[in-house]
C-alpha positions in Angstrom: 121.8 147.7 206.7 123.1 149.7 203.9 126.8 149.1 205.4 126.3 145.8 205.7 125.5 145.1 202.2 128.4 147.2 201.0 130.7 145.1 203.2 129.5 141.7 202.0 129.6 143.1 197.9 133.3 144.4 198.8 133.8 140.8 200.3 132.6 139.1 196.9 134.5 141.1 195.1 137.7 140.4 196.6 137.0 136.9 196.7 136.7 137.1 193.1 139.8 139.0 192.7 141.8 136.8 194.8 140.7 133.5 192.8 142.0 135.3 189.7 145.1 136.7 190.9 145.9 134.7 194.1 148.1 131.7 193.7 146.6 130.0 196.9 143.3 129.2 194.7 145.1 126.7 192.3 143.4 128.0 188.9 145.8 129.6 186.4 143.8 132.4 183.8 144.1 131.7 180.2 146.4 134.3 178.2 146.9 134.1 174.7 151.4 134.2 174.1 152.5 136.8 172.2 152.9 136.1 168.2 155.9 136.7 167.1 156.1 133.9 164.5 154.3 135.2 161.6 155.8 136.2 158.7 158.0 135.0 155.9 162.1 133.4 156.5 164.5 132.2 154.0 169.0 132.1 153.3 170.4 132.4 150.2 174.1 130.9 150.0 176.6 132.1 146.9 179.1 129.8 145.1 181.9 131.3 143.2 183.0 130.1 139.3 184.8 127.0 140.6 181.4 125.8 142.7 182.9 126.4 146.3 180.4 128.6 149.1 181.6 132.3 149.7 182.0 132.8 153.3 179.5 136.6 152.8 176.5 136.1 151.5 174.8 139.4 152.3 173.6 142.1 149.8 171.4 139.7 147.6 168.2 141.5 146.6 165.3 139.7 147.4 162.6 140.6 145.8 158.8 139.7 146.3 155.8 140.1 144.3 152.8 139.4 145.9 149.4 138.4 143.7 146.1 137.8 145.1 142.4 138.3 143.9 140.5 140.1 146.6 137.2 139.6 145.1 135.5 138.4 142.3 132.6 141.1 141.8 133.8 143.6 140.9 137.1 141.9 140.5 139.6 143.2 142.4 143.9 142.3 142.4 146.0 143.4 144.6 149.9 142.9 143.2 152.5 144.4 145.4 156.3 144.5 145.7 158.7 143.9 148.3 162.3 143.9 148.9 164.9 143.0 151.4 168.4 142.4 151.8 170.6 139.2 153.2 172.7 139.4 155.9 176.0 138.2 156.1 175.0 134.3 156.5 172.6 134.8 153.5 169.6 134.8 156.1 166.3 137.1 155.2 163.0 138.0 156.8 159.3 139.5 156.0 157.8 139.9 159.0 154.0 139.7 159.0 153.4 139.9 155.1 150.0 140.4 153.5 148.6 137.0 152.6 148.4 135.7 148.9 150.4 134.3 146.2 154.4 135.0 146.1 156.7 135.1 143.4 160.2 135.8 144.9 163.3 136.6 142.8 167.5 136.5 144.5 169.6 138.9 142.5 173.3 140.1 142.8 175.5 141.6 140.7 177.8 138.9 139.0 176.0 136.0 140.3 173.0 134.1 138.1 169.6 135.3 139.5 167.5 132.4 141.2 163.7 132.7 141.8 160.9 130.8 143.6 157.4 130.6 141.6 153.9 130.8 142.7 154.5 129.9 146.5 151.2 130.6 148.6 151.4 132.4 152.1 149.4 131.6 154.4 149.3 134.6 157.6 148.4 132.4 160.2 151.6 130.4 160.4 155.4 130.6 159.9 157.0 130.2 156.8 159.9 129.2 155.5 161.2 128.7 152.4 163.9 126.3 151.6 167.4 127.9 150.7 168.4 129.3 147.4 171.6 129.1 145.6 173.4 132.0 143.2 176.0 131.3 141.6 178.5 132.4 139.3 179.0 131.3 135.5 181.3 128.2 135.2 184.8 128.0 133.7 184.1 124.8 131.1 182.4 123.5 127.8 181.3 119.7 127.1 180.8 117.9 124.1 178.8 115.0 123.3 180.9 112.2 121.5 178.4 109.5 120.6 174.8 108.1 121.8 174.0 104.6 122.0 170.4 102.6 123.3 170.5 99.3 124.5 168.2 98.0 126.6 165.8 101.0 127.4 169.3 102.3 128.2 171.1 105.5 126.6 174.6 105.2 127.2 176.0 109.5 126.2 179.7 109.5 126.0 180.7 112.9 126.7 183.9 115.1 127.1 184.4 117.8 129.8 186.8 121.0 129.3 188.3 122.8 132.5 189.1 125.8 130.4 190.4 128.2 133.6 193.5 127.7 134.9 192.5 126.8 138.5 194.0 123.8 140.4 191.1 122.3 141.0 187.1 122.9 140.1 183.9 121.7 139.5 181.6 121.0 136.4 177.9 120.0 136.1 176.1 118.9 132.6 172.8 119.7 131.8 171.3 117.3 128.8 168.5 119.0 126.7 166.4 116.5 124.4 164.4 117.6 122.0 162.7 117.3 118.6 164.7 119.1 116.0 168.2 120.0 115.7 167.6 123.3 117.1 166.6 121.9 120.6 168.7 123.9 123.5 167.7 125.3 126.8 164.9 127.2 125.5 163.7 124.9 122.5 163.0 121.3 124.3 161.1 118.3 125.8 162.6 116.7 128.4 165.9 118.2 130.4 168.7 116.1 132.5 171.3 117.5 135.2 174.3 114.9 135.5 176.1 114.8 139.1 179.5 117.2 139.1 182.7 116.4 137.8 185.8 117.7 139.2 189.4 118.1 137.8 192.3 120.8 137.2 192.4 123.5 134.4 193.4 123.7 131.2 192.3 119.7 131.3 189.4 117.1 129.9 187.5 114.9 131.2 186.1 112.2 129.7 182.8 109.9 131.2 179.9 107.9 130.0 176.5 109.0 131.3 173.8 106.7 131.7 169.9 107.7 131.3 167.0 104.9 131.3 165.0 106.0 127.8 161.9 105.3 130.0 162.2 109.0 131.5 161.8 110.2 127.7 158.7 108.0 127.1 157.2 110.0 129.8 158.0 113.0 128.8 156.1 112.6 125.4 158.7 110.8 122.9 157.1 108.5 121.0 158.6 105.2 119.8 159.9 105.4 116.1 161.1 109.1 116.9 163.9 110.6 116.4 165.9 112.9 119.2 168.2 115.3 119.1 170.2 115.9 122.1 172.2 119.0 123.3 174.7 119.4 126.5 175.9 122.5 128.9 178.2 123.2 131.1 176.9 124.4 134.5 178.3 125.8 138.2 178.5 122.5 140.4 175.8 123.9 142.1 173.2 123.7 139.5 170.4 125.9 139.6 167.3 126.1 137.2 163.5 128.2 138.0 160.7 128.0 137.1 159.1 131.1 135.8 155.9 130.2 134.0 153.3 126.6 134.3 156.0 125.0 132.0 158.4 127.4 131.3 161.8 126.8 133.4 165.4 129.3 133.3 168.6 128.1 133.7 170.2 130.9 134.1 174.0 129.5 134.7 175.0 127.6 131.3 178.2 127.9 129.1 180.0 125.7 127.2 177.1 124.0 124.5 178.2 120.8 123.2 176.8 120.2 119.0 174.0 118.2 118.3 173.6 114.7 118.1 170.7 112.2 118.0 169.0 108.6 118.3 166.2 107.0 117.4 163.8 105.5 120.0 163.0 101.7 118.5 159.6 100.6 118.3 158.6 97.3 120.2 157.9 94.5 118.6 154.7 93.2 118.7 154.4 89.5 119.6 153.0 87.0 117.4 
Protein backbone atom coordinates (compact mmCIF):
# COMPACT_ATOMS: atom_id res chain seq x y z
CA UNK A 1 0.00 0.00 0.00
CA UNK A 2 2.77 2.13 1.05
CA UNK A 3 4.35 1.65 -2.58
CA UNK A 4 1.47 2.50 -4.14
CA UNK A 5 1.02 5.82 -2.63
CA UNK A 6 4.60 6.72 -3.23
CA UNK A 7 4.06 5.81 -6.95
CA UNK A 8 0.95 7.86 -7.43
CA UNK A 9 2.76 11.15 -5.26
CA UNK A 10 5.87 10.64 -7.71
CA UNK A 11 3.17 10.54 -10.52
CA UNK A 12 1.69 14.03 -9.29
CA UNK A 13 4.72 15.39 -9.05
CA UNK A 14 5.89 14.89 -12.41
CA UNK A 15 2.76 15.81 -13.83
CA UNK A 16 3.29 19.05 -12.21
CA UNK A 17 6.75 19.29 -13.39
CA UNK A 18 5.97 18.51 -16.80
CA UNK A 19 3.09 21.27 -17.01
CA UNK A 20 5.75 23.75 -15.99
CA UNK A 21 8.58 22.72 -17.99
CA UNK A 22 6.96 20.63 -20.83
CA UNK A 23 6.18 22.50 -24.00
CA UNK A 24 3.36 19.90 -24.96
CA UNK A 25 1.06 21.58 -22.02
CA UNK A 26 0.67 24.98 -23.89
CA UNK A 27 1.23 27.36 -20.64
CA UNK A 28 4.37 29.54 -20.72
CA UNK A 29 5.67 30.58 -16.81
CA UNK A 30 5.94 34.19 -16.09
CA UNK A 31 9.66 35.47 -15.69
CA UNK A 32 10.45 38.89 -14.93
CA UNK A 33 13.41 40.23 -18.08
CA UNK A 34 16.37 41.31 -16.84
CA UNK A 35 16.70 45.28 -16.10
CA UNK A 36 19.24 46.67 -17.71
CA UNK A 37 17.63 50.07 -18.37
CA UNK A 38 18.08 51.91 -15.26
CA UNK A 39 20.17 54.50 -14.87
CA UNK A 40 21.11 57.91 -16.21
CA UNK A 41 22.28 58.62 -20.36
CA UNK A 42 23.28 61.82 -21.97
CA UNK A 43 26.12 63.29 -25.14
CA UNK A 44 27.77 66.38 -24.95
CA UNK A 45 28.92 67.78 -28.48
CA UNK A 46 31.91 70.63 -28.71
CA UNK A 47 31.94 73.54 -31.18
CA UNK A 48 35.14 75.32 -31.78
CA UNK A 49 35.55 79.48 -31.87
CA UNK A 50 34.08 79.71 -35.39
CA UNK A 51 30.72 77.58 -34.19
CA UNK A 52 31.54 74.37 -36.29
CA UNK A 53 31.26 70.57 -34.23
CA UNK A 54 34.69 68.91 -33.35
CA UNK A 55 34.72 65.56 -34.71
CA UNK A 56 36.14 64.17 -30.62
CA UNK A 57 34.15 64.98 -28.11
CA UNK A 58 35.45 62.78 -25.31
CA UNK A 59 37.26 63.89 -22.03
CA UNK A 60 34.38 66.34 -20.86
CA UNK A 61 34.01 66.01 -17.12
CA UNK A 62 30.66 65.41 -16.12
CA UNK A 63 29.99 66.05 -13.02
CA UNK A 64 26.78 65.17 -10.81
CA UNK A 65 25.61 66.37 -7.56
CA UNK A 66 22.96 64.56 -6.21
CA UNK A 67 20.48 66.28 -3.36
CA UNK A 68 17.68 64.62 -1.68
CA UNK A 69 16.01 64.83 1.82
CA UNK A 70 15.72 61.33 3.25
CA UNK A 71 13.58 62.27 6.08
CA UNK A 72 12.08 65.01 7.70
CA UNK A 73 12.39 63.96 11.55
CA UNK A 74 15.23 64.16 12.32
CA UNK A 75 16.11 65.71 9.03
CA UNK A 76 18.23 64.00 7.18
CA UNK A 77 20.26 65.10 3.37
CA UNK A 78 21.97 63.09 1.56
CA UNK A 79 24.29 65.23 -1.13
CA UNK A 80 26.67 63.18 -3.12
CA UNK A 81 29.02 63.57 -6.06
CA UNK A 82 29.61 61.91 -9.18
CA UNK A 83 31.82 62.02 -12.13
CA UNK A 84 32.27 60.44 -15.49
CA UNK A 85 33.89 61.03 -18.68
CA UNK A 86 32.59 61.20 -22.53
CA UNK A 87 33.59 59.11 -25.00
CA UNK A 88 34.67 59.96 -28.21
CA UNK A 89 30.96 60.74 -29.72
CA UNK A 90 30.40 62.87 -26.55
CA UNK A 91 28.04 59.91 -25.18
CA UNK A 92 27.94 59.34 -21.13
CA UNK A 93 26.39 56.97 -18.66
CA UNK A 94 25.38 56.44 -14.75
CA UNK A 95 24.25 53.27 -14.46
CA UNK A 96 21.78 52.62 -11.72
CA UNK A 97 22.20 56.01 -9.74
CA UNK A 98 20.68 56.73 -6.25
CA UNK A 99 17.35 58.44 -6.71
CA UNK A 100 16.89 62.25 -5.98
CA UNK A 101 17.51 65.61 -7.18
CA UNK A 102 20.54 66.22 -9.92
CA UNK A 103 22.46 69.10 -10.67
CA UNK A 104 24.95 68.05 -13.43
CA UNK A 105 27.79 70.35 -14.60
CA UNK A 106 30.05 69.55 -18.48
CA UNK A 107 33.48 71.01 -18.07
CA UNK A 108 36.66 71.00 -20.42
CA UNK A 109 39.52 72.75 -20.53
CA UNK A 110 39.17 75.73 -23.12
CA UNK A 111 35.62 75.26 -23.73
CA UNK A 112 32.66 77.33 -21.68
CA UNK A 113 31.29 74.99 -18.92
CA UNK A 114 27.48 74.08 -19.54
CA UNK A 115 25.27 72.71 -16.68
CA UNK A 116 21.70 71.16 -16.20
CA UNK A 117 19.77 72.44 -12.89
CA UNK A 118 17.55 70.69 -10.58
CA UNK A 119 16.58 67.63 -12.92
CA UNK A 120 14.78 64.83 -10.70
CA UNK A 121 15.71 61.01 -11.17
CA UNK A 122 13.41 58.83 -10.88
CA UNK A 123 15.13 54.85 -10.33
CA UNK A 124 12.42 53.07 -11.77
CA UNK A 125 12.80 54.13 -15.36
CA UNK A 126 15.44 55.25 -17.92
CA UNK A 127 16.66 58.61 -18.33
CA UNK A 128 17.94 60.61 -20.56
CA UNK A 129 18.89 63.93 -20.72
CA UNK A 130 18.78 66.00 -23.82
CA UNK A 131 22.33 66.90 -25.30
CA UNK A 132 24.57 69.57 -24.07
CA UNK A 133 26.73 71.93 -26.00
CA UNK A 134 30.47 73.48 -24.94
CA UNK A 135 31.76 75.71 -26.74
CA UNK A 136 34.55 77.84 -27.20
CA UNK A 137 34.67 81.81 -26.84
CA UNK A 138 33.77 83.59 -30.19
CA UNK A 139 35.96 85.71 -32.36
CA UNK A 140 33.56 89.05 -32.58
CA UNK A 141 32.07 92.26 -30.85
CA UNK A 142 28.56 94.02 -31.80
CA UNK A 143 27.43 97.35 -31.26
CA UNK A 144 24.08 98.67 -31.09
CA UNK A 145 23.51 101.68 -33.44
CA UNK A 146 20.04 103.07 -32.71
CA UNK A 147 16.55 101.69 -31.12
CA UNK A 148 13.27 102.59 -32.48
CA UNK A 149 9.39 101.47 -31.30
CA UNK A 150 6.68 101.59 -33.57
CA UNK A 151 3.86 99.66 -33.25
CA UNK A 152 4.58 97.39 -30.15
CA UNK A 153 7.62 96.90 -32.31
CA UNK A 154 11.50 97.52 -31.43
CA UNK A 155 13.36 97.79 -34.49
CA UNK A 156 17.66 97.43 -32.91
CA UNK A 157 19.95 98.33 -35.69
CA UNK A 158 23.13 96.64 -34.85
CA UNK A 159 26.72 96.10 -36.23
CA UNK A 160 28.59 92.79 -36.09
CA UNK A 161 32.64 92.61 -36.02
CA UNK A 162 34.43 89.33 -37.38
CA UNK A 163 37.58 90.34 -35.65
CA UNK A 164 39.63 86.83 -36.51
CA UNK A 165 41.03 86.32 -39.63
CA UNK A 166 39.03 83.17 -40.64
CA UNK A 167 37.42 82.78 -44.07
CA UNK A 168 34.34 82.18 -42.80
CA UNK A 169 32.53 82.05 -39.18
CA UNK A 170 29.68 82.41 -37.11
CA UNK A 171 28.19 85.11 -34.63
CA UNK A 172 25.22 84.98 -32.25
CA UNK A 173 23.82 88.29 -30.21
CA UNK A 174 22.54 88.11 -27.03
CA UNK A 175 20.29 91.44 -26.07
CA UNK A 176 20.16 92.27 -22.22
CA UNK A 177 17.38 94.86 -21.08
CA UNK A 178 17.39 96.31 -18.19
CA UNK A 179 16.62 99.17 -15.82
CA UNK A 180 19.72 101.30 -15.42
CA UNK A 181 22.66 101.96 -17.55
CA UNK A 182 24.57 99.42 -15.78
CA UNK A 183 22.26 96.45 -17.02
CA UNK A 184 24.63 93.47 -18.60
CA UNK A 185 24.53 89.82 -18.24
CA UNK A 186 24.53 89.83 -14.67
CA UNK A 187 22.46 93.11 -13.86
CA UNK A 188 18.97 92.59 -15.94
CA UNK A 189 15.30 91.94 -16.66
CA UNK A 190 14.52 90.45 -19.61
CA UNK A 191 17.34 88.61 -21.99
CA UNK A 192 17.13 87.99 -26.10
CA UNK A 193 19.36 85.43 -28.20
CA UNK A 194 19.18 86.63 -32.01
CA UNK A 195 19.65 83.77 -34.74
CA UNK A 196 23.51 83.54 -36.05
CA UNK A 197 25.17 85.64 -38.41
CA UNK A 198 27.82 84.46 -40.67
CA UNK A 199 30.63 86.32 -42.69
CA UNK A 200 34.56 86.39 -43.26
CA UNK A 201 37.11 88.06 -40.86
CA UNK A 202 38.46 91.11 -40.34
CA UNK A 203 34.69 92.19 -41.72
CA UNK A 204 31.17 93.90 -40.31
CA UNK A 205 28.03 93.14 -40.54
CA UNK A 206 25.34 95.19 -40.43
CA UNK A 207 21.33 93.99 -39.64
CA UNK A 208 18.16 95.26 -38.06
CA UNK A 209 16.67 93.06 -35.36
CA UNK A 210 13.21 92.95 -34.63
CA UNK A 211 11.59 92.28 -31.02
CA UNK A 212 7.67 92.65 -30.31
CA UNK A 213 7.92 95.12 -26.95
CA UNK A 214 5.07 92.74 -25.76
CA UNK A 215 7.85 90.21 -24.57
CA UNK A 216 9.11 93.14 -22.24
CA UNK A 217 5.60 93.86 -20.81
CA UNK A 218 5.78 90.45 -19.60
CA UNK A 219 8.71 90.43 -18.22
CA UNK A 220 7.85 93.34 -15.81
CA UNK A 221 8.51 96.75 -17.82
CA UNK A 222 6.03 99.01 -17.10
CA UNK A 223 4.60 101.55 -19.62
CA UNK A 224 6.26 105.18 -19.16
CA UNK A 225 9.62 103.36 -18.35
CA UNK A 226 12.64 103.77 -19.57
CA UNK A 227 15.12 100.76 -20.86
CA UNK A 228 18.46 100.48 -21.28
CA UNK A 229 19.63 97.93 -23.54
CA UNK A 230 23.09 96.08 -23.87
CA UNK A 231 24.36 93.40 -26.69
CA UNK A 232 27.06 90.38 -26.82
CA UNK A 233 28.65 88.56 -28.97
CA UNK A 234 28.21 84.73 -28.60
CA UNK A 235 29.54 81.13 -30.26
CA UNK A 236 26.80 80.32 -32.90
CA UNK A 237 25.95 77.74 -30.71
CA UNK A 238 24.52 79.75 -27.89
CA UNK A 239 24.55 78.31 -24.63
CA UNK A 240 23.14 79.89 -21.37
CA UNK A 241 22.29 77.68 -17.53
CA UNK A 242 20.54 78.12 -15.16
CA UNK A 243 22.14 77.93 -11.88
CA UNK A 244 19.74 79.25 -9.27
CA UNK A 245 15.36 79.79 -9.24
CA UNK A 246 16.23 82.95 -11.39
CA UNK A 247 19.63 83.18 -11.63
CA UNK A 248 20.91 82.08 -15.36
CA UNK A 249 25.09 82.00 -16.73
CA UNK A 250 26.06 82.65 -20.02
CA UNK A 251 29.14 81.58 -19.86
CA UNK A 252 30.33 82.27 -23.74
CA UNK A 253 30.02 86.28 -24.23
CA UNK A 254 32.61 88.74 -25.77
CA UNK A 255 32.35 91.62 -27.61
CA UNK A 256 29.73 94.14 -25.33
CA UNK A 257 28.20 96.67 -27.40
CA UNK A 258 27.55 100.40 -25.17
CA UNK A 259 24.38 101.29 -23.85
CA UNK A 260 21.51 102.58 -25.33
CA UNK A 261 17.81 103.01 -24.47
CA UNK A 262 13.98 103.66 -25.20
CA UNK A 263 11.09 104.60 -23.56
CA UNK A 264 8.07 102.24 -23.44
CA UNK A 265 4.87 104.81 -24.35
CA UNK A 266 1.99 104.71 -22.28
CA UNK A 267 -1.48 103.99 -23.95
CA UNK A 268 -3.77 106.27 -24.41
CA UNK A 269 -6.80 106.08 -22.70
CA UNK A 270 -10.00 106.51 -24.77
CA UNK A 271 -12.39 109.11 -24.23
Amino acid sequence: MRLFQKTVVGCLLFAVVAMVFSPSCGKKAYVEELDTLRGMWGSVSLYNEWGNSEDDNSDVMVTFRCVDTLSSNPLTVLDTTFRTITDANGKWELDKPIGGWYFIEYSKSGYCKNAVYAHYHDTSRADTIAVSYLTKPAQGSVDIESITLDNGVLSINRTLHFIANHSSYSLATWYFFGRSESVSADDYVYSYVSGSSTASGNSQQAAVVYKPIDKLLESGFQEGETVYVRAYCDNARAVSYQVGEDEWIYPNLVGESGVLSFEIPEEEEEE
